[in-house]
C-alpha positions in Angstrom: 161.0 85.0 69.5 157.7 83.2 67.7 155.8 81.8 69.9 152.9 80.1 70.1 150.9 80.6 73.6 148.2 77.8 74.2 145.5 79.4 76.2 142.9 78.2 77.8 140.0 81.5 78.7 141.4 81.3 82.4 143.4 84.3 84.4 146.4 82.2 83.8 147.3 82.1 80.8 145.5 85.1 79.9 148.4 87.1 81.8 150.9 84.7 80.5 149.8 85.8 76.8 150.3 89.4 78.1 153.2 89.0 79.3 154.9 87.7 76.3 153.2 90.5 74.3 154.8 92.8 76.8 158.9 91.3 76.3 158.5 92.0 72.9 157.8 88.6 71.0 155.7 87.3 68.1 152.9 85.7 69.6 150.3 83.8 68.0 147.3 82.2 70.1 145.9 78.6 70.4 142.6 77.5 71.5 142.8 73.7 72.0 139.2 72.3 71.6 139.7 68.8 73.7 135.9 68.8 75.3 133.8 65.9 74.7 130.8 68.2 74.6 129.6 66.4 71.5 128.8 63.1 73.3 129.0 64.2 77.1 126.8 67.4 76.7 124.0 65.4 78.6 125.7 64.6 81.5 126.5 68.5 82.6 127.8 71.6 80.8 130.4 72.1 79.5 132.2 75.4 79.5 133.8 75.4 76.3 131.7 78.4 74.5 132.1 80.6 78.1 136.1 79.8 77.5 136.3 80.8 74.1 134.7 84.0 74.6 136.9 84.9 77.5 139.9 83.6 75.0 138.7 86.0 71.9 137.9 88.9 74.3 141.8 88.4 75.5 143.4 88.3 72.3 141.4 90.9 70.6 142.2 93.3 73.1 145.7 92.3 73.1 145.9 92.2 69.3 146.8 88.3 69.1 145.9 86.6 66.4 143.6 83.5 67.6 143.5 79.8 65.9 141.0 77.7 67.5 142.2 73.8 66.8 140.3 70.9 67.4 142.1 68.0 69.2 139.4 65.7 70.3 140.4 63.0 68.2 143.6 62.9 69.4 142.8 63.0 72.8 140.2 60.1 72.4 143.2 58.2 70.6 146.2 59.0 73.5 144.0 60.3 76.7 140.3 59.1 76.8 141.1 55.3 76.2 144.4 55.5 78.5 142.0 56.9 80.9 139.4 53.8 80.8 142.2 51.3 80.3 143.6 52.4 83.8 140.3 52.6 85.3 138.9 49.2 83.8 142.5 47.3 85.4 141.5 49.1 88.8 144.6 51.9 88.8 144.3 55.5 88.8 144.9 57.4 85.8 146.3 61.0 85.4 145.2 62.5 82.8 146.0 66.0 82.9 150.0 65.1 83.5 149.7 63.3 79.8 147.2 65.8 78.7 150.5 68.0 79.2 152.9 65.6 77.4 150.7 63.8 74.8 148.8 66.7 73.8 150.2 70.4 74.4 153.6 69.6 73.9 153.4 66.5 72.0 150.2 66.1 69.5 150.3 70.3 68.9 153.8 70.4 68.2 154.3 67.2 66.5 151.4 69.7 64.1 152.8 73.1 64.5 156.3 73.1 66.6 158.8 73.8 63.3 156.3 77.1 63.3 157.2 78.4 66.6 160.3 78.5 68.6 158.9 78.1 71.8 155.5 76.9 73.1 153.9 78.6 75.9 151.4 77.8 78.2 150.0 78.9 82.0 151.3 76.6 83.9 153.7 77.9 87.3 156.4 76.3 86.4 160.1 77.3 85.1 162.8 76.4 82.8 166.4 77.0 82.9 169.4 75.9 80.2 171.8 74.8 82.8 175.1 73.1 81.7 173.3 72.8 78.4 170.6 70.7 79.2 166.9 72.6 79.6 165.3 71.8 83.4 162.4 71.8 84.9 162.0 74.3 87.8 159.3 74.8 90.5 157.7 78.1 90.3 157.7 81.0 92.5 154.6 79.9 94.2 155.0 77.0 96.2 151.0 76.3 96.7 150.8 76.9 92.8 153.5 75.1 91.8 152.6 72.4 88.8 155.4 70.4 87.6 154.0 67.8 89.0 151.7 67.9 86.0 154.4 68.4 84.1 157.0 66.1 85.3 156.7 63.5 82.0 157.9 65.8 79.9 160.7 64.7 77.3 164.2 66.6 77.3 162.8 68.2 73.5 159.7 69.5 75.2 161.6 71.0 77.8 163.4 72.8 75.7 160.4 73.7 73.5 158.3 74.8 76.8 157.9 78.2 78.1 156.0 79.5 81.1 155.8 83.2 81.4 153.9 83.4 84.9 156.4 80.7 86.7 157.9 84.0 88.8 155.0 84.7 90.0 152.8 84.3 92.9 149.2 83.8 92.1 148.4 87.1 94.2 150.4 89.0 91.6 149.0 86.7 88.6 145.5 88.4 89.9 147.0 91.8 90.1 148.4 91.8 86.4 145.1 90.4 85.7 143.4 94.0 87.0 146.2 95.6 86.0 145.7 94.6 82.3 142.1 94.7 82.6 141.6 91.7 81.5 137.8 90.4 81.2 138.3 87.3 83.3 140.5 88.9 85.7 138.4 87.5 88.4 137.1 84.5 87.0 137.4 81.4 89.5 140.6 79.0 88.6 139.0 75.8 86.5 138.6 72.4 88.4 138.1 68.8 87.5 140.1 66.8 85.0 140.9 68.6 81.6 138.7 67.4 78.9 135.5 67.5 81.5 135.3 70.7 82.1 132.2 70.9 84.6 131.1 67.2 83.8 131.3 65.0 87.0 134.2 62.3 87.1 132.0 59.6 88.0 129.7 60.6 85.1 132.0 60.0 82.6 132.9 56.7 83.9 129.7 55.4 84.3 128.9 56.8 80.5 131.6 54.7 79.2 132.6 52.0 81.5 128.6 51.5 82.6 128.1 50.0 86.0 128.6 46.6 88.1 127.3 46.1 91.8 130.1 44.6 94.2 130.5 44.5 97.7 132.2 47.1 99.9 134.0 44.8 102.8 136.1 46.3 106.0 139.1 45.2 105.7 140.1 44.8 109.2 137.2 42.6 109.9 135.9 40.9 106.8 132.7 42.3 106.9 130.6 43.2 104.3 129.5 46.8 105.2 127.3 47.8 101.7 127.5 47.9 98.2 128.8 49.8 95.7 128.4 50.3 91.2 131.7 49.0 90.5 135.6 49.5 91.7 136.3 51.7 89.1 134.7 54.3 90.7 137.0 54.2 93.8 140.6 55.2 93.9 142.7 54.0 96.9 142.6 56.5 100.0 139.5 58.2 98.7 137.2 58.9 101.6 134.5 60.7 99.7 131.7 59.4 97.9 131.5 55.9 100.2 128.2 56.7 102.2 128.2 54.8 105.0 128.3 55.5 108.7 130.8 54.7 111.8 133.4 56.6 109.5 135.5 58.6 108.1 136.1 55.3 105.8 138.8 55.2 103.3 139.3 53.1 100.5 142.2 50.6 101.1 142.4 48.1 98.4 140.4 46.9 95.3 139.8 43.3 94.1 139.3 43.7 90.5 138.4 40.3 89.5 135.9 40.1 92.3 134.7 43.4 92.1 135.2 44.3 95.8 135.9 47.7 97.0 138.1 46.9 100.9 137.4 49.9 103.4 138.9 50.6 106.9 138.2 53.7 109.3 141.7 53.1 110.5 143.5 54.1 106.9 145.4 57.2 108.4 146.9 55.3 110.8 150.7 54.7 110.6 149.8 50.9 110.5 148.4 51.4 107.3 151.1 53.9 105.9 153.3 52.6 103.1 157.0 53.4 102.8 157.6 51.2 99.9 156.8 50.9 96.3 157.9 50.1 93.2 157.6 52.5 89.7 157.6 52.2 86.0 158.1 53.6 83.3 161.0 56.5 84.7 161.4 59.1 82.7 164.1 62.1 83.5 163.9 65.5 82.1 167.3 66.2 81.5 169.3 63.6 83.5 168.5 61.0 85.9 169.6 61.2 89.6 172.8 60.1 90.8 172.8 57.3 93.5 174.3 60.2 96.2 171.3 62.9 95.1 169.0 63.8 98.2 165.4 63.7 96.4 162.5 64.4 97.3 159.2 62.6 95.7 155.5 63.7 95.3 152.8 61.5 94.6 149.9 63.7 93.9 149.9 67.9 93.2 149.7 70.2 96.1 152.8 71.4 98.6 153.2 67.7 100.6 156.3 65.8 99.4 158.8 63.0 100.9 162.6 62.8 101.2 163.3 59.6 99.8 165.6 56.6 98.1 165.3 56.2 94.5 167.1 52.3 93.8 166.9 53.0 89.8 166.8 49.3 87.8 166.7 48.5 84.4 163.5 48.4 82.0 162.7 51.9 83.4 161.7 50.7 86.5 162.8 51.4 89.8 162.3 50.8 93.9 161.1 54.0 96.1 161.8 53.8 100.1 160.0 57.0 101.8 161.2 58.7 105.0 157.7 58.3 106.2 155.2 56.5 105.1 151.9 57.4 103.5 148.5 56.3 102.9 147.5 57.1 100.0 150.0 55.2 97.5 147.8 53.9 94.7 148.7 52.2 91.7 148.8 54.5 88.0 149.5 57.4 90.3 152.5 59.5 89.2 155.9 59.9 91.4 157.5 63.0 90.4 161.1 63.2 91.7 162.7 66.4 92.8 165.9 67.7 93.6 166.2 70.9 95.5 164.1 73.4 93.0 164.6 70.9 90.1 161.8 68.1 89.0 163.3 65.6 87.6 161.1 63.5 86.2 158.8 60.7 87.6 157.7 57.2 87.2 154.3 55.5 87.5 153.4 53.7 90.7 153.2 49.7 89.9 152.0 47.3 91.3 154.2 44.9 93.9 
């Protein structure tokens, strides 16, 4: 097949672009240039020149020929200002779950898909055409596993997608990686949110959203405990970043319109666990669940999920009860929906 493998200078998709190479396909390379290095350079560095010459160094030695494309308007148009609209209304936004949907398999192909027959990328994930419709399956490492960040995906990119390393374990990711010997074969696995790179979180917000003192309160007792630069920094069950003492705190609710940030060092508690919410904006991959499924839901990446009753309504929109509760349910945060091995889809958690 022709295929066009987005990579990225990490060990990841490095072996992915091997690997294809290996089965026998035509494989063309795609650097995505989505840094904000142009206007966020002061704030930290940015890592994109280090990628790039971990990405040429890759495909030379592979001999794949490389296209470096800039995206950074389009992610300013469908990620950068969804990210400060979310933040602004006091929810928290996820930008590398659209990054995936608006931008890999939706702004590059919408530019080169009729190119390529598949798009390939590092993710540890897997597809599968099963009774005609392609699904989205977890990879072979469960630690790994990323369909959360993928669980938005349309049935056409589904179909489109292709992720060569979503057999594997990272253990044996790393050995291909020496086996190939590949030049970042031991590079350190990238952190932070996708178009930051190294630049801080925080940073970025403050650059465009500036700051606004407000009040930290406990919410148990009404007291005003400190003060902080504005809610939009905090996210609700965060426990870092809060800075005061008689702790752990955790962030427990946000008034927007007053600019208060509500703290209690009793958040893990089950007294503070939810085991209701509502969602919006459902969107299934290739079908939606049936009212007798057994699913499973996560509401952040990493191996910790919840058996749980999806009551699906109309306008997209649907109720969630969880077999036990949890603490960290936040507004804008994704619910990705599982069946077995099979994501889904997932909705965005509203507000009640």
């Amino acid at each position: 097949m022709k295929i066009a493998m987005l990579i990225s200078g990490g060990v990841d998709s490095s072996v992915a672009l091997r690997l294809l190479k290996d089965a026998g396909h035509e494989v063309s390379a795609f650097y995505l240039k989505i840094w904000l290095e142009d206007e966020l350079s002061f704030l930290g560095e940015c890592p994109w020149e280090e990628d790039l010459s971990y990405v040429r160094a890759v495909c030379e030695a592979a001999d794949v020929p490389l296209s470096v494309v800039p995206f950074q308007k389009e992610y300013h148009e469908r990620i950068v200002s969804y990210v400060i609209a979310e933040a602004k209304a006091g929810r928290t936004p996820n930008p590398d779950v659209f990054c995936n949907t608006l931008i890999k398999f939706g702004a590059f192909v919408e530019k080169f898909g009729t190119e390529f027959d598949r798009v390939a990328t590092g993710h540890y994930a897997r597809t599968e055409i099963r009774d005609g419709k392609a699904r989205l399956l977890r990879s072979a490492d469960p630690v790994k596993d990323q369909t959360y960040f993928l669980s938005r995906l349309t049935p056409e990119q589904a179909e489109k997608a292709m992720f060569p390393i979503g057999g594997y374990r990272k253990e044996e990711v790393r050995e291909l990686a020496a086996t190939y010997a590949l030049p970042n074969a031991a590079r350190k696995d990238s952190q932070g949110i996708c178009f930051l790179g190294k630049v801080p979180f925080d940073k970025f917000l403050e650059e465009k959203i500036g700051t606004r003192e407000g009040d930290i309160i406990d919410a148990k007792t009404g007291e005003t405990l400190g003060r902080h630069k504005g809610f939009w920094f905090y996210t609700i069950g965060q426990r870092k970043g809060i800075g005061l003492s008689g702790g752990p705190w955790y962030v427990t609710g946000k008034d927007t319109a007053k600019n208060i940030v509500y703290i209690s060092n009793a958040y893990r508690s089950a007294e503070t666990a939810r085991t209701e919410f509502s969602v919006e904006g459902l969107s299934w991959i290739a079908e939606a669940p049936s009212p007798d499924d057994a699913l499973t839901v996560k509401l952040r990446h990493g191996v910790k999920e919840a058996e749980c009753d999806l009551d699906i309504q109309d306008m997209g929109r649907g109720r969630v009860t969880l077999a036990e509760g949890d603490t960290g349910v936040a507004p804008g945060q994704i619910a990705a929906f599982y069946r077995v091995d099979e994501c889904l889809g997932s909705g965005i958690i509203s507000e009640d």
